[in-house]
LOKE-25630 format. One record per residue: residue in one letter; z, y, x of N, C-alpha, C in turn. Coordinates in steps of 0.1 Angstrom, whole numbers, plus 2048, in hexadecimal, padded with zeros to 3 digits. Layout:
<pts>
aZYXZYXZYX
...
</pts>
This chain:
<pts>
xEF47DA3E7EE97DB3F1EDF7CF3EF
xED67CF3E5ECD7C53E2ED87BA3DA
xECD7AF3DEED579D3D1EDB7983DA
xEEA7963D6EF378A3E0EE87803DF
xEEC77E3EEEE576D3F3EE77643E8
xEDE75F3E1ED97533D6EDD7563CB
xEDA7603C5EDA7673B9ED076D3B8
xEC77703ABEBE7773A6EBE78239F
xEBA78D3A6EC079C39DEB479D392
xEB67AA38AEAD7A9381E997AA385
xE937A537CE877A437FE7E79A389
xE8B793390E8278B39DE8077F390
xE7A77739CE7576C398E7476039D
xE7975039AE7C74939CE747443B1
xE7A7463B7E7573D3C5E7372E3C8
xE6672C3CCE607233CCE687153D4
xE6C70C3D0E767053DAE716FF3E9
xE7A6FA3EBE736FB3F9E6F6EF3FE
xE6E6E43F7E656D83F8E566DC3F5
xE546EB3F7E456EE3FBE3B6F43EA
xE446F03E0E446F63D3E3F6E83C9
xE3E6DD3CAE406D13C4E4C6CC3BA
xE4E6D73B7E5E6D33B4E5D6C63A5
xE6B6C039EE6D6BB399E606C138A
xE5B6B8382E566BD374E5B6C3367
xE5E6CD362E696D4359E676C334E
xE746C234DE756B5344E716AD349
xE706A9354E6D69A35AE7869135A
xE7F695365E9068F365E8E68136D
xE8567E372E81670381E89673389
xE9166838CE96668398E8D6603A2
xE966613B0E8D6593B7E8F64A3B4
xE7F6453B8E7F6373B7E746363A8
xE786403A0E75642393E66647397
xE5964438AE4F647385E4B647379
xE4A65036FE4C651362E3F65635F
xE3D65834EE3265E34FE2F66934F
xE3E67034DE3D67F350E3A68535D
xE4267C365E40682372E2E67F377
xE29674374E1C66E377E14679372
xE1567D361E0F68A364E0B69A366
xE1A69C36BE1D6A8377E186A5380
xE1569D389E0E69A395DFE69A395
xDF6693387DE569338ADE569A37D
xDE96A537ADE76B1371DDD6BB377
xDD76BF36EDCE6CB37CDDA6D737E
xDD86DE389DE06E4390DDE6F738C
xDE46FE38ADE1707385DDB713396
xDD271C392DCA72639DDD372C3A6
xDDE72D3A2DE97393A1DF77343A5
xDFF7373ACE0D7313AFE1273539E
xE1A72D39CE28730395E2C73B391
xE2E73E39CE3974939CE2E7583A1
xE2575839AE1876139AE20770399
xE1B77A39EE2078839DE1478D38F
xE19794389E1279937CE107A5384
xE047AC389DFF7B7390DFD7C3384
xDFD7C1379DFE7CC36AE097D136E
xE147C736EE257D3372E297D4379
xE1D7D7388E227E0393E1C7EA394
xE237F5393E1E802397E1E8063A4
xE298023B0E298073BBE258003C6
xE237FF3D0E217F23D8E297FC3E4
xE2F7F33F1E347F53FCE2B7ED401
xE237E9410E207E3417E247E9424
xE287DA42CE317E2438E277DD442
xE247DF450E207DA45CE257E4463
xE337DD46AE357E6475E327E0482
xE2A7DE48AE237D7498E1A7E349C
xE0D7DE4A5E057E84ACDFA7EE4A3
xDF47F44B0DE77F74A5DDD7ED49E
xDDC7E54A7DD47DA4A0DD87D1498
xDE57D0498DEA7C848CDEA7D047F
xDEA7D9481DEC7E2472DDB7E346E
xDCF7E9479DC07E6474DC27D846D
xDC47D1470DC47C046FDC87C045E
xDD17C9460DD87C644CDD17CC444
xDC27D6447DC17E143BDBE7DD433
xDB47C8432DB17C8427DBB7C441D
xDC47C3422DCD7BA413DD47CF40B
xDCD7D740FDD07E5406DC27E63FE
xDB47E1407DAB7DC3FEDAD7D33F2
xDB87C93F5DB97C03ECDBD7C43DF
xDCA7CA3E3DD37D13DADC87D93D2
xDC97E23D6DC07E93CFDB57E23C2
xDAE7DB3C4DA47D43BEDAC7D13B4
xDB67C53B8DC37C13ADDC67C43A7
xDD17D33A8DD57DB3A1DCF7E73A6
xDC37EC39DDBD7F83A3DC8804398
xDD280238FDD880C38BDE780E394
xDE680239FDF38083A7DF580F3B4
xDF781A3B7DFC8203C3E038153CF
xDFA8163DCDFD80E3E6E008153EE
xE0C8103F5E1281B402E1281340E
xE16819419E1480E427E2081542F
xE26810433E3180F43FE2D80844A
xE2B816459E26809461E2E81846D
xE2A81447EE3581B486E2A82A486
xE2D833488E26840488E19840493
xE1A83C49CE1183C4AAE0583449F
xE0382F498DFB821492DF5828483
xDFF832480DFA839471DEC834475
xDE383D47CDD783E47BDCD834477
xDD0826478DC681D47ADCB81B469
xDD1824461DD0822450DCD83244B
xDD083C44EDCB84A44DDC184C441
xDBB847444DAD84743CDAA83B430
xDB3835431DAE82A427DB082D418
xDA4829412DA5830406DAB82E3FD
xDB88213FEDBC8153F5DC78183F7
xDCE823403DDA828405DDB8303FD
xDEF8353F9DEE83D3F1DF684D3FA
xE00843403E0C849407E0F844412
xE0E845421E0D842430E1F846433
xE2383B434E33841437E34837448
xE3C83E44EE3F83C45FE4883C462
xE4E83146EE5C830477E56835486
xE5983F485E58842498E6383E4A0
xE5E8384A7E6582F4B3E6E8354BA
xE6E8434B6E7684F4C5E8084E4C2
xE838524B2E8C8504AAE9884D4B1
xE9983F4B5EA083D4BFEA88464D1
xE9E8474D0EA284C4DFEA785E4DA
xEA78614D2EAA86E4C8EB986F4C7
xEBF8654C7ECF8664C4ED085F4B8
xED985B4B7EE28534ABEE085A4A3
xEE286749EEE6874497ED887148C
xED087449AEC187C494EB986D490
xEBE863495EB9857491EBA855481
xEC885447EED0853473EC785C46B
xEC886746CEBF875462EAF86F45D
xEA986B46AE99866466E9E858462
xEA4851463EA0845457EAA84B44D
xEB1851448EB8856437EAC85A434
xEA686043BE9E869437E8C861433
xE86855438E83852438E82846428
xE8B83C42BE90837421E9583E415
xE9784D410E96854405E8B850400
xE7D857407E7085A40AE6C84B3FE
xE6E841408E6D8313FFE738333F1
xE828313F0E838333E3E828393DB
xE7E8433DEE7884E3D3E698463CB
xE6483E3D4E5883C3CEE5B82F3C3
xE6682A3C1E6D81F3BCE638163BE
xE6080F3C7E558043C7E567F53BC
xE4E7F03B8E4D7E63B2E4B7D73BA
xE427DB3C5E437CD3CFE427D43DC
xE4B7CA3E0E457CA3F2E3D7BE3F6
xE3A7C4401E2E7BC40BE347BE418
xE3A7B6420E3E7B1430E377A8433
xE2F7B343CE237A8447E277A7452
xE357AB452E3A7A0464E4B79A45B
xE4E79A46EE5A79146EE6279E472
xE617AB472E6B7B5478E7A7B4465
xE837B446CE8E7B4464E927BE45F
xE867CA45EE8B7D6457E847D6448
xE797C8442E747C4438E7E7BE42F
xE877B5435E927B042BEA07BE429
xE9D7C7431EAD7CD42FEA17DA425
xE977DC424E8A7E3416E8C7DA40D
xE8A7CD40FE8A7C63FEE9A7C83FC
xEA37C63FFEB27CA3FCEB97D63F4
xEB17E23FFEB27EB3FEEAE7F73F1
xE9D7F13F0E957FB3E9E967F23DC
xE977E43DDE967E13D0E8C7DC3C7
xE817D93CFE727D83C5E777CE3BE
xE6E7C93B1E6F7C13ABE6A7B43B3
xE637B23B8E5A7AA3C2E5F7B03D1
xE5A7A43D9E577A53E7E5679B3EE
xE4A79B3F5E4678B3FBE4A79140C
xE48784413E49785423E45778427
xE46775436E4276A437E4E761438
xE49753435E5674C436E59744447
xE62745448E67745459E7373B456
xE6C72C464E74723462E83726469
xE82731474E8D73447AE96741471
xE8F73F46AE9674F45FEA874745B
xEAE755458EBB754451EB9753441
xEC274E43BEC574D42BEC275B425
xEC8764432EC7775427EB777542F
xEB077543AE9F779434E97770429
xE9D766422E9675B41DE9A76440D
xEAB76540DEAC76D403EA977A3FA
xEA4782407EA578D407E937903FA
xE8B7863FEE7F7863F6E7877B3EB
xE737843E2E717783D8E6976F3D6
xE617733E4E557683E7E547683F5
xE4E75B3FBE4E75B409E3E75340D
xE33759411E28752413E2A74B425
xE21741424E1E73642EE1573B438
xE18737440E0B73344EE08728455
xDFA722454DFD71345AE08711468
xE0E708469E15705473E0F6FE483
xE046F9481DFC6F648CDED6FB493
xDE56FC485DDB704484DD8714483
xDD171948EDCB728490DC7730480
xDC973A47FDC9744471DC9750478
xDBC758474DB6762478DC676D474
xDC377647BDCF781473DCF787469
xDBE78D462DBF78E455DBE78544E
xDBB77D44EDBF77243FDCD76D442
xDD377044DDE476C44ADEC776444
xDE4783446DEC78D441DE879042D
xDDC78942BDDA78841CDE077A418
xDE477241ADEA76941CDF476A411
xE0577A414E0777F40FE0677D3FF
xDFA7853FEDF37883F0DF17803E9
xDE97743F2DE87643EBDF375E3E3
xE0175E3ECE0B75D3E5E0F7623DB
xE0D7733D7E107743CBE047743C1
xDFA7693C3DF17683B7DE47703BB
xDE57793C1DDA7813C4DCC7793D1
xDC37783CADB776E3D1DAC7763D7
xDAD77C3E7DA57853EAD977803E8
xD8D78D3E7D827833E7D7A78E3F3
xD6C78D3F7D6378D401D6979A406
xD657A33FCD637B13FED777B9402
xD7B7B03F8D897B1401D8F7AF411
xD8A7A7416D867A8428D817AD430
xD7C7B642BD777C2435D857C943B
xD837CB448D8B7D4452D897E744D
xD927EF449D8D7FD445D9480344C
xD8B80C453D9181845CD8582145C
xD8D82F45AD8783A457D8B84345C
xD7D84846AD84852472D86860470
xD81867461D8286F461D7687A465
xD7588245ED6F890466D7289746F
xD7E89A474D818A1480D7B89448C
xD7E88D486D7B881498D6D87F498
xD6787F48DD5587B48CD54888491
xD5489448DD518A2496D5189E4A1
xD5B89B4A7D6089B4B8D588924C2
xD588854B8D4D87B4BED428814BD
xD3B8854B5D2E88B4B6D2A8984BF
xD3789B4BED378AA4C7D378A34DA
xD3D8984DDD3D8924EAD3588B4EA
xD268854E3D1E87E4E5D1588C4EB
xD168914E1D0989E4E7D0A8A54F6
xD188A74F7D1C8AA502D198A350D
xD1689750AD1588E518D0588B514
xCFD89050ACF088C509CEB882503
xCF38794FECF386E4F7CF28714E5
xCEE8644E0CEC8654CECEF8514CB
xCF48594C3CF984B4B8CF08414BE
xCF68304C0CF08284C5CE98284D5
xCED82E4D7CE58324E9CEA82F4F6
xCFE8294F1D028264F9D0B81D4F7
xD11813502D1980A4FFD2780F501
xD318094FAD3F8124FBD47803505
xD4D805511D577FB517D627FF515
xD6C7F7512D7E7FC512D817EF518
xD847F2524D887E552FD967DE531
xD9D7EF527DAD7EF527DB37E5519
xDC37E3519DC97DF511DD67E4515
xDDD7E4509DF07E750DDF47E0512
xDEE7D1513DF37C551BDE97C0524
xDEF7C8532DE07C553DDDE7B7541
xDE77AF53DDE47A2540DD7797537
xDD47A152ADCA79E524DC07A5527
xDBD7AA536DB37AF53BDA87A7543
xD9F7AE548D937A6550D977B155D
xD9A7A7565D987B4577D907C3576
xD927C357ED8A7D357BD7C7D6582
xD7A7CB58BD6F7C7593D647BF58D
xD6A7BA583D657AF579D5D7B9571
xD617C256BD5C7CD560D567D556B
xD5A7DA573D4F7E357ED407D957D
xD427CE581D347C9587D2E7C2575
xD347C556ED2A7C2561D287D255D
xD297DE55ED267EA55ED177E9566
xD187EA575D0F7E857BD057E157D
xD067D1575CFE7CE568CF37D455E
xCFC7D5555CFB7DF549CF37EB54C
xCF97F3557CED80055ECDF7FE562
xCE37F056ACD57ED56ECCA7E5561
xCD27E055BCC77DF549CC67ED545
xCC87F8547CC3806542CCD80A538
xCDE804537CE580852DCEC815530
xCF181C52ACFA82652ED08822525
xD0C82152FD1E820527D29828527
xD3282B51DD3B83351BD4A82C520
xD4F830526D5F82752AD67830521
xD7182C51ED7D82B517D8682751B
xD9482D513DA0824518DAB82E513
xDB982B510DC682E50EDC5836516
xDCD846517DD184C520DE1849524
xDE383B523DEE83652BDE783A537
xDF5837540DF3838553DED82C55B
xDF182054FDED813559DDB811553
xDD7815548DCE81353FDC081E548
xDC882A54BDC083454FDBB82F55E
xDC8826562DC1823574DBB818572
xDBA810569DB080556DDA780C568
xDA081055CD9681C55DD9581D56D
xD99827571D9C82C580D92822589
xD99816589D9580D591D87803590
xD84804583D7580457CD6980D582
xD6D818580D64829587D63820592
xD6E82159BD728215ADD648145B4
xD668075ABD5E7F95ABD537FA5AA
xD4B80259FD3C80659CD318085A4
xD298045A9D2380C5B2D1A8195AF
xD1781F5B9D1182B5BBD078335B1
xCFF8265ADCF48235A1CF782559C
xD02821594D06821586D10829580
xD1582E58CD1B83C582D1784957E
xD0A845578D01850572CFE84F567
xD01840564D00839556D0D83A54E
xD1783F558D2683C552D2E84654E
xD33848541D3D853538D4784E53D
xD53858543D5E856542D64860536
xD6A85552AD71860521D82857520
xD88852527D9384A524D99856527
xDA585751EDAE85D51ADAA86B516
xD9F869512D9A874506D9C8754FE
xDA086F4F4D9C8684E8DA68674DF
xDA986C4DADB48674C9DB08574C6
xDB68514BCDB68474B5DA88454AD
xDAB8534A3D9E85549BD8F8564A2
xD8F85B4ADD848684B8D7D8564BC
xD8B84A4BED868434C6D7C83C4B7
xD828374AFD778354A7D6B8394A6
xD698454A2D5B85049FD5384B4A8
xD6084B4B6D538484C0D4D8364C1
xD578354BFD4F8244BDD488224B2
xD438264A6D3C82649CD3482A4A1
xD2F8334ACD218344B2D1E82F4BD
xD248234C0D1F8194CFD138104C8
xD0D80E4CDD068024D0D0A7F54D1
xD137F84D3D1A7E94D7D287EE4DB
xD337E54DCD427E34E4D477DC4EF
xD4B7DB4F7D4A7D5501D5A7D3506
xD657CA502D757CB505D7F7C0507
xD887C1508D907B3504D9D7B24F9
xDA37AA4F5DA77AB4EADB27B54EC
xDAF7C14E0DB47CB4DDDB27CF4D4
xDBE7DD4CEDBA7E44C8DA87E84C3
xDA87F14D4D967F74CED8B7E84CB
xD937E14CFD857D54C7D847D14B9
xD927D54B6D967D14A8D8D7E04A3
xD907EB4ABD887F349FD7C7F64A1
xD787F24A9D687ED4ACD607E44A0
xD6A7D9499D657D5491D6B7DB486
xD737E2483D757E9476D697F0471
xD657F647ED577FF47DD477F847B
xD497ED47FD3B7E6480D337E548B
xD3D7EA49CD317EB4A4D327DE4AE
xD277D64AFD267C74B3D317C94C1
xD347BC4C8D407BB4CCD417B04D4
xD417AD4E1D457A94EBD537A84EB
xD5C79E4ECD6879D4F0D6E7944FA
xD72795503D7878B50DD8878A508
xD8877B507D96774501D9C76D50D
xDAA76E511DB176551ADBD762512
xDC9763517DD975D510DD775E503
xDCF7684FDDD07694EEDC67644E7
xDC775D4D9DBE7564D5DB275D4CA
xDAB75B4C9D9A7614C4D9975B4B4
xDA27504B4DA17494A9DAB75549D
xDB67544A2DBF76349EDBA77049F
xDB97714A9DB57824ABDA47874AF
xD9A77B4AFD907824B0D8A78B4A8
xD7C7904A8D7779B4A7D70796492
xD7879C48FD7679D47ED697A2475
xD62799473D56799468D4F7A7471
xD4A7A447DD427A9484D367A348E
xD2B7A948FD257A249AD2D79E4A9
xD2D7954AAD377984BAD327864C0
xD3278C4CDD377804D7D4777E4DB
xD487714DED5576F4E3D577684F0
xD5D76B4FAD5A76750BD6A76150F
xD6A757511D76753512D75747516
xD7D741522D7F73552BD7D72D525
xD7672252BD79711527D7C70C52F
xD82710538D85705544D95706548
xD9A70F539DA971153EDAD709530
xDB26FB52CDB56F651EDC36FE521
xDCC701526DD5707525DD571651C
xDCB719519DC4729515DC3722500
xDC47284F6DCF7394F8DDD7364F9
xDE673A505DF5737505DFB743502
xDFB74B4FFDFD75C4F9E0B75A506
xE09759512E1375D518E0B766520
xE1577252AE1277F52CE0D779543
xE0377453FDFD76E54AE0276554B
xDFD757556DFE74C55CE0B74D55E
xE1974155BE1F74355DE2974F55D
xE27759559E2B762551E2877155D
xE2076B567E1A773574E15781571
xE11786562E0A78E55DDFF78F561
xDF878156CDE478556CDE3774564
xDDB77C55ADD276D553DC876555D
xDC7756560DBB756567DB174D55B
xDB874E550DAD74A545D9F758545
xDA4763549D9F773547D9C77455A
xD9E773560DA077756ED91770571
xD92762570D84759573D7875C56D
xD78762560D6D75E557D6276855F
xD5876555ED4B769567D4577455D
xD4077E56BD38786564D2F78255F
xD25777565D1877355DD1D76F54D
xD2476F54DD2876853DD2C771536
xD3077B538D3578B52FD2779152F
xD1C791539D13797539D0478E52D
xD07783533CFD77D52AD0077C51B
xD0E77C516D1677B509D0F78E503
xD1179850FD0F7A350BCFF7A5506
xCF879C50DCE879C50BCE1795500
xCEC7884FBCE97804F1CEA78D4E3
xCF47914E8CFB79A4DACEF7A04D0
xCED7AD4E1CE47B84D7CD27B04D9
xCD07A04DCCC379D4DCCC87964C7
xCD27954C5CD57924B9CD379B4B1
xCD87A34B4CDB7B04B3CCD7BA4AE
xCC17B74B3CB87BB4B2CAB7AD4AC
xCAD7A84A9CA779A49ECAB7A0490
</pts>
């Protein structure tokens, strides 16, 4: 089952040691204390573009890339299938990510083969559990991959490189990891230890390490909603009277309500927004908690302004939500999913940031403002509220005048 711990099966390739890759000079032979001239000129030698231990992208034919996390973590990874692709445009790239999430890769053109873990699996019985991963993991090996790509820390990446065998496979290297995840792969790329790193360049990061150097056009966010969901969106703008650009889209919700703004907060920048002459579209998950702050948004509004206001939350597919946000005017959210594909799509972007940080997860090679405390240095603590209370008051305090004026800077940018 894969290479005993510290042994090299066939094809891998030497791992970089772990004094950070400085290692000893082939023929140097210095000990310490020692400075020779060999060693003197391994040290102010020019340094080569490329690690070492470079992946030859000619003799890979298959690629695995795994992201199994949320939706926005997987938007976050599409460009490193841009990358690939470019790289090796004669290799087939596949993606492993949890089934609820396919969508936010569906469409990417750089995909070859969309393979999924459904979460139910579990709650299905042992039996039927067992059947869909045999069944699954064939699916993999049949495609005999050449490299893997592990863009998290989930431990079903080392028991794939074990298992399936690529010749290659990078992951991140993890100070708290065991011998067998360190083992399990033949490369392990870095993440600063103190300093903020956006999520896609941590997730090409990856690639960096095996030699592969993204460049501009490789960073683009790609999601593609498809024809059925551009139909649907276009078919619900007309319905409600509206045309591309005419209205602003708010999604007030998140899976984690603690990265939310009150609901009174978003009511009275609506009522705002109506009275500048906007018409806005609401959104949101047709979760239960997602659908009643919605709920409680409508209930806050006044009387005025709910003439200006679309309720479509829990209308909406994944794709449907795209389509439709490629024809806002603008976005209006907090960190989430739909902001992330707000900027996949290109439509300028308002985001309110509290526990979580902007530096990591803000709004990606898009027009956008960003609204977020300064009066909390405690902020971003990525804990799930104050004290772990579940209400942020980094998010709770931040003023409407400041979401609204950020909203006004936008599209006066926006329109220059």
């Amino acid at each position: 089952m894969g290479h005993p711990a510290g042994e090299s099966g066939p094809g891998t390739v030497p791992r970089v040691p772990r004094d950070g890759g400085f290692g000893r000079a082939p023929g140097c032979g210095a000990g310490p204390g020692r400075a020779t001239g060999a060693a003197f000129f391994a040290i102010v030698a020019p340094m080569s573009s490329s690690p070492p231990d470079a992946v030859d992208l000619a003799t890979v034919r298959r690629v695995l890339v795994t992201k199994l996390r949320h939706h926005g973590d997987v938007l976050l990874a599409s460009p490193v299938f841009t990358a690939l692709r470019r790289a090796a445009p004669h290799a087939e790239v596949d993606a492993l990510v949890y089934r609820e999430t396919a969508p936010m890769l569906a469409g990417h053109p750089a995909v070859t083969q969309l393979h999924t873990v459904d979460r139910e699996w579990k709650r299905q019985g042992v039996v039927a559990q067992f059947r869909a991963e045999r069944g699954l993991h064939a699916a993999l090996r049949a495609r005999r991959y050449d490299l893997l790509v592990h863009l998290t820390e989930h431990p079903r990446g080392a028991t794939l490189a074990r298992t399936l065998k690529p010749r290659y496979a990078v992951a991140r290297e993890r100070a708290d990891a065991s011998r067998w995840w360190a083992r399990s792969f033949t490369h392990l790329y870095r993440q600063p230890l103190a300093t903020p790193r956006h999520a896609v360049e941590a997730n090409l990061d990856a690639l960096r390490r095996l030699g592969v150097q993204p460049d501009a056009d490789d960073r683009r966010l790609v999601l593609v909603p498809g024809a059925a969901a551009d139909a649907k969106a276009d078919a619900l703008l007309a319905q409600h009277g509206l045309t591309r650009g005419a209205f602003v889209q708010c999604h007030p919700g998140s899976r984690w309500l603690f990265k939310c703004w009150p609901a009174a907060s978003t009511a009275a920048l609506l009522d705002r927004m109506a009275a500048d002459g906007h018409t806005v579209v609401l959104t949101g998950a047709p979760d239960e908690r997602e659908r009643a702050l919605v709920g409680e948004v409508l209930a806050a509004i006044a009387p005025a302004t709910r003439s200006r206001v679309i309720d479509l939350a829990g209308a909406l597919s994944l794709s449907e939500l795209a389509a439709l946000t490629a024809r806002a005017r603008a976005f209006i959210g907090v960190d989430s999913a739909p902001m992330h594909i707000a900027a996949a799509v290109g439509t300028p972007v308002v985001a309110l940031f509290g526990p979580s940080g902007e530096h990591e997860w803000g709004p990606w090679r898009v027009r956008a403002e960003v609204v977020a405390s300064a009066s909390h240095p405690c902020r971003p603590c990525g804990i799930d509220g104050c004290g772990g209370g579940k209400v942020s008051e980094c998010l709770s305090t931040l003023p409407v005048e400041r979401v609204h004026a950020a909203f006004a800077r936008m599209l006066g940018s926006a329109e220059t």
